[in-house]
N, C-alpha and C positions, 0 to 999 in steps of 0.2 A: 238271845243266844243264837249262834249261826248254826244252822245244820247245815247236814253234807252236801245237799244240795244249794246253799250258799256259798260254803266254798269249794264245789268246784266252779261253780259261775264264777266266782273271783279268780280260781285259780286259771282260768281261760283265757280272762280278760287281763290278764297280768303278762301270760303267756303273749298274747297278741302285742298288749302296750309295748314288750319287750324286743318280739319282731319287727314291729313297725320302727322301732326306735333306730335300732340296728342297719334295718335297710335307709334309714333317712339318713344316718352316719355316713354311714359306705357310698351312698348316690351322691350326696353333696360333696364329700373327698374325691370321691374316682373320677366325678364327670370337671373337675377344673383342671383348667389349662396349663399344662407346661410352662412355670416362668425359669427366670433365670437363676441363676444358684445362689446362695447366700452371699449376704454384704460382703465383703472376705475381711479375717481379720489381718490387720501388718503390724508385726511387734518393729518398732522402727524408732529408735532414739534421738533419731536428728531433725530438727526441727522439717516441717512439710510447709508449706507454703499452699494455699485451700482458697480456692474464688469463693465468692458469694454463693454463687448456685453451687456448689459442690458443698459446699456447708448447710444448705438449705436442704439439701437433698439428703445427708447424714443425719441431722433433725428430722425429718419428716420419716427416714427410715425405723432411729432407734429410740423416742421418746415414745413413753408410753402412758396413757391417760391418768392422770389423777382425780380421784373423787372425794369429798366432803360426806357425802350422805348419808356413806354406811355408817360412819363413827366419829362423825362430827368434827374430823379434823383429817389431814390431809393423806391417802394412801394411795397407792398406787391400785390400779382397777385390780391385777390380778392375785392382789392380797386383801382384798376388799370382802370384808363377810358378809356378803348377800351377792343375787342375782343382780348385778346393775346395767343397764344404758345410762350412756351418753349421749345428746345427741350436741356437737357445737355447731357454732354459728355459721362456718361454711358452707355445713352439713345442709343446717337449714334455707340456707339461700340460697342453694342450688336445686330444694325440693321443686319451689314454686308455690306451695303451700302460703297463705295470708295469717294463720287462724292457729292458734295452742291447740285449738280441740281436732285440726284438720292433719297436724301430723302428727297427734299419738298415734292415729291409726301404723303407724310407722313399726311401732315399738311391738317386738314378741310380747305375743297375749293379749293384745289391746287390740279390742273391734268398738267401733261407736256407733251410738245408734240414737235415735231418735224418740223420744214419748211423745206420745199423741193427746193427753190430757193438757199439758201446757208447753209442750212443745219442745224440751228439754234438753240438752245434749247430755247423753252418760254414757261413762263407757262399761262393757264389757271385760273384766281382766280374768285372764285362768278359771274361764267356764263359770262364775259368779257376773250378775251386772249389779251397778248400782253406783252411782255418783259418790253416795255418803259413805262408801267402803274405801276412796281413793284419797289420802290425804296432799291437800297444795299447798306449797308455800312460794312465796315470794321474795327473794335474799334471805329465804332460812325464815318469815314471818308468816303463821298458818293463815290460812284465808276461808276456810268452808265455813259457811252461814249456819250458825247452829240452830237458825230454824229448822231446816230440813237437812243440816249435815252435810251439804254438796257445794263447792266451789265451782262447778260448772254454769250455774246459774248467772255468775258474774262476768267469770273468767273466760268460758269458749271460744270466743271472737278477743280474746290479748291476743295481739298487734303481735308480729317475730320481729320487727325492726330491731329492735331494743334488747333481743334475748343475746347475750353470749353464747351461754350451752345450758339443757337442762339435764339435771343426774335423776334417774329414774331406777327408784328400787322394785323390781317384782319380786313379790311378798310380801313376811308382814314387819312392819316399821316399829310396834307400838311399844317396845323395850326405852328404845331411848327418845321417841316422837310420842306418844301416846295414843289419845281419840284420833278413829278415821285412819289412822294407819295399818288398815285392815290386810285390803290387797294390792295394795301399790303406794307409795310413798314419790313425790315431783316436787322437787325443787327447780325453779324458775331464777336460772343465776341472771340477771342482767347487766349490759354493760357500765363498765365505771368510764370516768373523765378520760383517761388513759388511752381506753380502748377505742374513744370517739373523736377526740382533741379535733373538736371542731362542731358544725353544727351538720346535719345530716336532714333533707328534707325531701321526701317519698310523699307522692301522689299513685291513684290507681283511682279505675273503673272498670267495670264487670259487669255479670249479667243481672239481669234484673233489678238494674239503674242502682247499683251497688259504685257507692262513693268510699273512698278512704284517703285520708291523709293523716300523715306524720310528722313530729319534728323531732328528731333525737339529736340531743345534746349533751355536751360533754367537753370538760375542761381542768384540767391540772397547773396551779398555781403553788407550787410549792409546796407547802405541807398542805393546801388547802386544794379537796377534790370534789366538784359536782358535775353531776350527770342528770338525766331525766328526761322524760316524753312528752308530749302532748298527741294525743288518739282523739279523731274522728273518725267514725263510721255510720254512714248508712244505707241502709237495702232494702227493698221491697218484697225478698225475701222469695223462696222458690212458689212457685203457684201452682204446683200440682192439685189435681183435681181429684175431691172426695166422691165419689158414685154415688153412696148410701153412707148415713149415719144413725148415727140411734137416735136422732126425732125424726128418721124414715121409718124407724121400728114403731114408733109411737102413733106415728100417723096412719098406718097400716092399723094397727091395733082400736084406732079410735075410732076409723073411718066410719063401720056400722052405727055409731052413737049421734053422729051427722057434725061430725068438729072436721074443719076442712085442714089440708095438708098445709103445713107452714115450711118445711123443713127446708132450707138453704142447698140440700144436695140434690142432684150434682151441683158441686161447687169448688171454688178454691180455698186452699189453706190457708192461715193467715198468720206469716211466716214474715213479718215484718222487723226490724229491728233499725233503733238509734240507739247511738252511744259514743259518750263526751268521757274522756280517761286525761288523767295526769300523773305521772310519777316523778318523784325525785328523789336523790340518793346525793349525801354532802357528807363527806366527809375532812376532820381537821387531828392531823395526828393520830392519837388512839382512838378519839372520839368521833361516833356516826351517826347521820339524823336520814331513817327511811322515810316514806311520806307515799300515801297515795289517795287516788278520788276515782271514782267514776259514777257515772249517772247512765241509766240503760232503762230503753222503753221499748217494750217487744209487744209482738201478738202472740195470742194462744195455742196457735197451728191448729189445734182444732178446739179445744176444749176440755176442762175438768172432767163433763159429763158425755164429753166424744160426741157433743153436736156441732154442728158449725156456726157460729153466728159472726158479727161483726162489729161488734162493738165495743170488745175488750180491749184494757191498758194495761200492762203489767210492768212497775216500773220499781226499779232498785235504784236506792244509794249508798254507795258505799265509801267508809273515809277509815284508813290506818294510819296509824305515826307510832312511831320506834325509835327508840334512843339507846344506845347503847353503848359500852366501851370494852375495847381486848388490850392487853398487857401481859407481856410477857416477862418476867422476874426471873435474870439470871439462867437461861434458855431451858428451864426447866417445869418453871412453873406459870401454867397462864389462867389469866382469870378473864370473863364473858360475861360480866352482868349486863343486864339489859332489862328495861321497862315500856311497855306497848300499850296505846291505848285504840280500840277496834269501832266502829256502830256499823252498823249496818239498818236500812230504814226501808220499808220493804211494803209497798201500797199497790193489791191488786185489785184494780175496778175489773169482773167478770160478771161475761152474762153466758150464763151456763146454758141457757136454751133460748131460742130464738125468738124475735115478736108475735106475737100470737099462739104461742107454743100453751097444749094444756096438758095437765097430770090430772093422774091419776091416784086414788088412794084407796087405802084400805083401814078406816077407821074404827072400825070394831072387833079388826085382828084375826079375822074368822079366812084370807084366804081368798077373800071375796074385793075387789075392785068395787067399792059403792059411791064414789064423792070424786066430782071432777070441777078442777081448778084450771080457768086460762089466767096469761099473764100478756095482755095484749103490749108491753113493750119489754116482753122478755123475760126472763128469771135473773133477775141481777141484785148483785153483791158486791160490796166496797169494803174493803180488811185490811188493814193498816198498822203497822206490828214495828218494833224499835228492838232492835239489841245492842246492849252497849257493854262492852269486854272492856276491864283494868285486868293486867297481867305484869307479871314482874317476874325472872329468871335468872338463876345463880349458878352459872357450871365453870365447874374450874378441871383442869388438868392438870396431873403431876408426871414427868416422867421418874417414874420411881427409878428404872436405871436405865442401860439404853436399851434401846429397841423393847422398852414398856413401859406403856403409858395408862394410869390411870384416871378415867372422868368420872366428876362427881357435878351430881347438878340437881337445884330444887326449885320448883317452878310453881306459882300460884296465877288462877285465873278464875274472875269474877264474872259473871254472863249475868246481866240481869233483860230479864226482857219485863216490856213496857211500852207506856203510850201506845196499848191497845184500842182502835177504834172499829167501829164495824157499824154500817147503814147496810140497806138493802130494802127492793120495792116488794118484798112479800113479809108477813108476819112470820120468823123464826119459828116461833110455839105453833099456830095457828093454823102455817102455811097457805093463809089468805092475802090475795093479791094486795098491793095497795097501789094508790092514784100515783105514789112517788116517792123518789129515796126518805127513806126514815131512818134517823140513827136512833139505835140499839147496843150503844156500847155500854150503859148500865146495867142494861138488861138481858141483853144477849149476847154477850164479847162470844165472839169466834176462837180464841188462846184464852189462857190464863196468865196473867201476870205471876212470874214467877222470879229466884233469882238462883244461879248457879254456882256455888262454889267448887274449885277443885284446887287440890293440894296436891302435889305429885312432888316425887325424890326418883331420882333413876341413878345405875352406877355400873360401868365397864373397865374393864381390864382388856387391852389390846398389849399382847404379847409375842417378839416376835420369838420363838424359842429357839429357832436356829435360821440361819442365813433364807433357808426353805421353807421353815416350817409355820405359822402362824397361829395363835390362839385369841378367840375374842369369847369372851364373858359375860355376858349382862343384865341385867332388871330395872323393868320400872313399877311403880306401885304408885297408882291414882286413887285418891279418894273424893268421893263425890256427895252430896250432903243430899242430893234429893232420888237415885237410886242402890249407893252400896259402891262399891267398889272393886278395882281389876289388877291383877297384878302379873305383867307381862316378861317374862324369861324369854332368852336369846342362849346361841351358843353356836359358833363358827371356825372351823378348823381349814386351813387352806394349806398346802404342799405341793413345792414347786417338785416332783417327784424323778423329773429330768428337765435337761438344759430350755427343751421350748413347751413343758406342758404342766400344768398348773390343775389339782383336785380341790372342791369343795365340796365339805361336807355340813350341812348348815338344820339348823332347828331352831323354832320361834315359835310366839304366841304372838296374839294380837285382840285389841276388843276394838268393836265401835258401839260409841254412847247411845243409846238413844235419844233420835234429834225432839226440839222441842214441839214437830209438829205432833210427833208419835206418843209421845208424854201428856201435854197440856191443851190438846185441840177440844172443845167442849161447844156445847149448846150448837151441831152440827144436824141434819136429819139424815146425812150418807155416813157420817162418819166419825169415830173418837176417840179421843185419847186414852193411853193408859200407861197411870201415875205407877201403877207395879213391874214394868215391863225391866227386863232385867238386859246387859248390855248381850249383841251380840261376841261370839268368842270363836276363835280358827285358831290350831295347830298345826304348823307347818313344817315338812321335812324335806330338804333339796339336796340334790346332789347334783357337782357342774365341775366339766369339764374343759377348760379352757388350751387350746392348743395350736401354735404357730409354726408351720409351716419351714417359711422360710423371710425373706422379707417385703412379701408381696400380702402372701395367704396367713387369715386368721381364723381359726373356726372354733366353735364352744358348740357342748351339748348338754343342755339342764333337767335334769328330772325332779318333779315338786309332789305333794302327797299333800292335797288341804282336806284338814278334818273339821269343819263349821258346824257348832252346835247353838242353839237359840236365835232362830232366824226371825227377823222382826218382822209379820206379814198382815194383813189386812183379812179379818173373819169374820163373818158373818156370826149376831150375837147369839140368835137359833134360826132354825131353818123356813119360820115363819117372818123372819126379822126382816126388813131393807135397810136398817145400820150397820156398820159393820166396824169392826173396834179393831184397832191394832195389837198385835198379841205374840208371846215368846210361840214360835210354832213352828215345828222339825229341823231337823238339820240335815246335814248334806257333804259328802263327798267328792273330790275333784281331782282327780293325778293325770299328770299326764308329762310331756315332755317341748321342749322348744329349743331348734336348730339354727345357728348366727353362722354366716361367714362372709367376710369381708376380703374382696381382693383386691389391692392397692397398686392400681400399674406403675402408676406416676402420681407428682402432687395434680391433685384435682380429675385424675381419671380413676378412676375404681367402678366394683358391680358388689351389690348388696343382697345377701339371700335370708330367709327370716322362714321358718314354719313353725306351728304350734297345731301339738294333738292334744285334746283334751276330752276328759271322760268324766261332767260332770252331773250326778247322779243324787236324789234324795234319799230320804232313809227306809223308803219303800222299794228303793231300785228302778225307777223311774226317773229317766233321761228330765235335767232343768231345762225349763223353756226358755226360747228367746236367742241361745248361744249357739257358735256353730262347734263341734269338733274338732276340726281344722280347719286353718288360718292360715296366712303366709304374707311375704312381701317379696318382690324380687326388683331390682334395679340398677341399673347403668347411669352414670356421671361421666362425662367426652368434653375435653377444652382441647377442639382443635388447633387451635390459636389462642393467645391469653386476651383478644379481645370477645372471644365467645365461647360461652359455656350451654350445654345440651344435658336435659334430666328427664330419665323417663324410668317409668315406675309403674306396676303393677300390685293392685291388692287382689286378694281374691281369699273367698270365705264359702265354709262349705254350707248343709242346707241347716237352717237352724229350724228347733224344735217348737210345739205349741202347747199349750197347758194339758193339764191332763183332764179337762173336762173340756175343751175345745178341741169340735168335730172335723174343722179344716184340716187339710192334708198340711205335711210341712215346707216350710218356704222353702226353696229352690236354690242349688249353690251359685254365687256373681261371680265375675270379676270386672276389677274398675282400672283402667289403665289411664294413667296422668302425662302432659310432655308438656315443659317446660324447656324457654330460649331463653338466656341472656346475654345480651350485648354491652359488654364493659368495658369503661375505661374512657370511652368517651370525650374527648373535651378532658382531658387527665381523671375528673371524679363523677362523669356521670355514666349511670346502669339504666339500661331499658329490660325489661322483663315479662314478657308473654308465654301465661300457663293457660292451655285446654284441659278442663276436666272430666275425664269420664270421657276421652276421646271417642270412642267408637259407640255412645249414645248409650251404652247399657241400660234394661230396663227393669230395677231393683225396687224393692221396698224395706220397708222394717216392718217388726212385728206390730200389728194394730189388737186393739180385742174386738171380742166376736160382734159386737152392733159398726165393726167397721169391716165388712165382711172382705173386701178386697187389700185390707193393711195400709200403712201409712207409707203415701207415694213419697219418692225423692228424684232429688233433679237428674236430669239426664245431661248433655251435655253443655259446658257452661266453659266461660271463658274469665279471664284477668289479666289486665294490660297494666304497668307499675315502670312508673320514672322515680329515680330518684339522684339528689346531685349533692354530694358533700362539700360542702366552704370550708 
């Protein structure tokens, strides 16, 4: 129960969220520039006579984006029930950006960051982090690894050659998307035959002997359409320098006992990455066949156990296929069955502590350090794990009359994990060294073989109820056979309330499953699963205000209210314990607000503005660690001739927080400023393209934990040179 002295702390901070909002209103309206007056209209019955560029130039003024994501078929962004970006393919290749994961940072609410355990990219959205909260798809086909619930693991380094545009929902998805569509919902539209009609072939080099090549392709024959990539990339990855690790803590620790220091710091990170990618997308008539592969071998950047060594391989495979077909019946009624099949194959050889590295233990539980183990070529582990997804999908659409449309849709998908393998040079039970890898998959699997069923039915009603006014409806209900079950309401009211200004009022639910590491992880001495873990659950309340100027200036201002209960966290089992189990434990509050405005001089010149305040808080009252506050992005796009384009961009993030049992001060606010040249046109189709990043060297890190006392470095400034020539 709140006392008064609860809310008035709330009532303060309500107060303040509402000043601050206010003033970010009025500063980002007052301080833009005078343009010129509205398009004008001319009621004119006789026919006009209109160049090219004068039509291009009407187009570009009054077409306004359409989006898929909200409601799974086509509306307009600002009838659209949720928070959405766009970002298309323009957009994207005037960033300079190579990387999916290098321009979310773009996106209000998205900061990305770095894990120091296996080196991980995840982003940060609306003052929550975590990978497995963000769900991704590729042409609308999910992608996160239900091992651990994250698609960044695969996906970070997708190629932009190949992207059309991506629609990105902040919030929560899981009404009509389900799992993972916690706090952001990305669809990866890529291009069709149409878009490429021809073949498209991008080279690049960069820093730290960073290789990439591309071929995109694409071709329209009739009713018959394919497109598709082929991605290489490789890097040596940033080399920043670790000071101290935690086998510097252990070395210190041992030294009295006369065990000499092993520990690799100062040293570098090991921030290494290859990766082989294929995509294709064919299409004939109604009927489409997706298709993809990629194979990636990374390093650890530092470590599971935040030491450094050198020896680890951390390597995925991953292969999707989809088949699908749409039909429309009489312009009224359409149907979208589709059938998917997923694996994912996922084999990490790690050495968690370096050659010579010795433990310590405490075998009789009393508190007491009595029993020390060296492991003269390391602490290493080999875990080797299979998921393979059968999915099938039934959504149909009715427009019951116009302007309302009703979806129905039932979705099954089968997870089964298997071809568990697991070696390692120490005894699991015994934690005695051995001469050399030893499999233990009978004896000691690392997961559980398990298998996953889910049943889901979802159903919305988009209505438009008057010319202005808009109503959206919705639920999904998943059922799961190895934890219970979620069942996800929606509800979206939008009103065009005058000629250039557009209100949302929006309310959702959302769960994410828990992934298979957090459920089935077993026979571990750090750490374990647990089969009772119930899913995580957010309700979300936004209100957005979207409003246009004139036909240059666009501006929106969102306020969001997330209430996350059953947070999936890692506990220690008592206070005498070093295992630690994963467990349903506290929740957490986050509201805050995020400010868009675009101003469009001309095709291809515009300045982009972005801030996000955020106030995310557990149920103690106690700031979450790791996120900043405030956020923001600001930038400028310049084609002073159409054979060259200039982008330059600023991020900047304010100081983010530390745990609440970690003594360091908190990190310090950056910003990272990006400038991008491209020279186009070329010889008719060829682009040269030169991005600096982190121009002015800035010297940042992410969050590390406490045996990495200095945090995990990142690069400073870095370069990318990219030709590419269309046939």
């Amino acid at each position: 129960m709140l006392n008064s002295h609860s809310l008035a702390n709330s009532g303060v901070k309500m107060k303040r969220l509402i000043i601050t909002a206010f003033f970010a209103i009025y500063t980002s309206f007052t301080m833009m520039p005078v343009l010129a007056e509205d398009f004008p209209y001319q009621e004119n019955t006789e026919p006009v006579e209109i160049t090219n560029a004068i039509h291009e130039e009407i187009r570009w003024l009054l077409a306004e984006t359409e989006v898929a994501i909200s409601t799974r078929h086509g509306v307009r962004i600002s009838k659209a029930p949720g928070i959405v970006t766009v970002l298309n393919g323009e957009e994207i290749s005037h960033s300079g950006y190579r990387t999916f994961s290098e321009l979310l940072r773009t996106v209000p609410g998205y900061e990305i960051l770095k894990s120091g355990n296996f080196g991980g990219i995840f982003p940060a959205v609306r003052g929550l982090d975590g990978a497995n909260r963000v769900r991704v798809m590729i042409d609308g086909h999910f992608v996160n690894n239900p091992l651990d619930g994250s698609a960044f693991g695969n996906f970070d380094d997708f190629p932009l050659k190949n992207i059309k545009k991506i629609e990105i929902i902040r919030g929560p998805g899981s009404a009509l998307y389900g799992e993972n569509a916690f706090l952001s919902v990305i669809n990866i539209i890529t291009k069709n035959g149409a878009d490429i009609d021809g073949i498209l072939v991008d080279s690049g080099f960069g820093s730290y002997d960073t290789l990439e090549e591309n071929i995109v392709f694409g071709k329209r024959y009739g009713n018959i359409e394919v497109s598709g990539m082929m991605h290489y990339r490789d890097t040596n990855g940033y080399d920043g320098i670790v000071e101290s690790d935690s086998q510097s803590v252990l070395d210190k620790s041992l030294s009295p006992y006369g065990f000499p220091a092993v520990s690799q710091a100062p040293g570098e990170v090991e921030d290494w990455r290859r990766e082989y990618s294929l995509h294709l997308k064919m299409a004939y008539k109604d009927v489409y066949l997706l298709g993809w592969y990629n194979n990636k071998n990374r390093g650890p950047f530092i470590g599971p156990q935040h030491a450094l060594a050198d020896e680890s391989d951390i390597e995925s495979n991953y292969v999707f296929a989809e088949v699908g077909y749409k039909k429309t019946f009489e312009d009224i009624f359409t149907v979208k069955p589709r059938v998917y099949y997923d694996q994912f194959d996922d084999d990490s050889y790690v050495e968690s502590f370096p050659e010579g590295a010795t433990l310590s233990f405490d075998t009789n539980n009393d508190g007491v350090y009595d029993t020390f183990k060296t492991y003269p070529d390391g602490f290493v582990g080999d875990g080797k794990v299979i998921q393979r997804i059968i999915g099938a999908e039934m959504p149909f659409d009715y427009e019951l009359f116009d302007g309302n449309i009703i979806t129905v849709g039932f979705e099954y998908r089968r997870i089964q994990q298997t071809d568990v393998r697991y070696s390692a040079n120490f005894d699991p039970l015994t934690m005695d060294p051995l001469e050399s890898m030893k499999d233990f998959t009978d004896t000691y699997p690392f997961l559980k073989e398990t298998t996953r069923n889910i049943w889901s039915v979802y159903i919305q009603d988009t209505w438009d109820i008057t010319e202005d006014i808009s109503l959206t409806l919705g639920a999904r209900h998943d059922e799961y056979n190895d934890f219970g079950n979620a069942t996800s309401p929606r509800s979206g009211l939008t009103w065009k309330f005058m000629e250039n200004a557009t209100l949302k009022f929006l309310y959702g639910e959302a769960f994410r499953a828990p992934s298979f590491l957090e459920m089935f992880t077993v026979n571990q001495p750090a750490r374990l699963g647990n089969e009772d873990l119930d899913p995580e659950i957010i309700r979300t309340m936004e209100m957005g205000l979207m409003y246009t100027f004139n036909k240059h200036v666009t501006s929106s201002i969102n306020y969001f209210n997330n209430n996350i209960k059953n947070l999936i966290m890692l506990r220690a089992l008592d206070s005498a314990s070093e295992t630690w189990q994963y467990d349903n434990f506290g929740d957490a509050r986050v509201q805050g607000f995020e400010v868009e405005t675009k101003i469009n001089v001309s095709p291809g010149n515009y300045v982009f503005f972005n801030y996000t305040f955020q106030d995310p808080e557990d149920d103690h009252g106690n700031e979450l660690p790791f996120v900043a506050k405030h956020k923001g992005n600001i930038g400028i796009n310049v084609q002073p001739c159409r054979y060259i384009n200039t982008n330059a961009s600023a991020f900047f993030s304010g100081k983010r927080y530390r745990e609440e049992d970690d003594g360091r001060d908190d990190m310090p606010s950056y910003a990272l400023v990006n400038l991008s040249v491209t020279g186009r046109n070329f010889f008719g189709t060829m682009n040269v393209q030169g991005t600096i990043f982190n121009v002015f060297d800035k010297d940042y890190k992410d969050p590390g934990p406490v045996s990495i006392a200095e945090d995990l470095p990142r690069p400073g400034r870095t370069y990318f040179v990219g030709l590419s020539y269309q046939f």
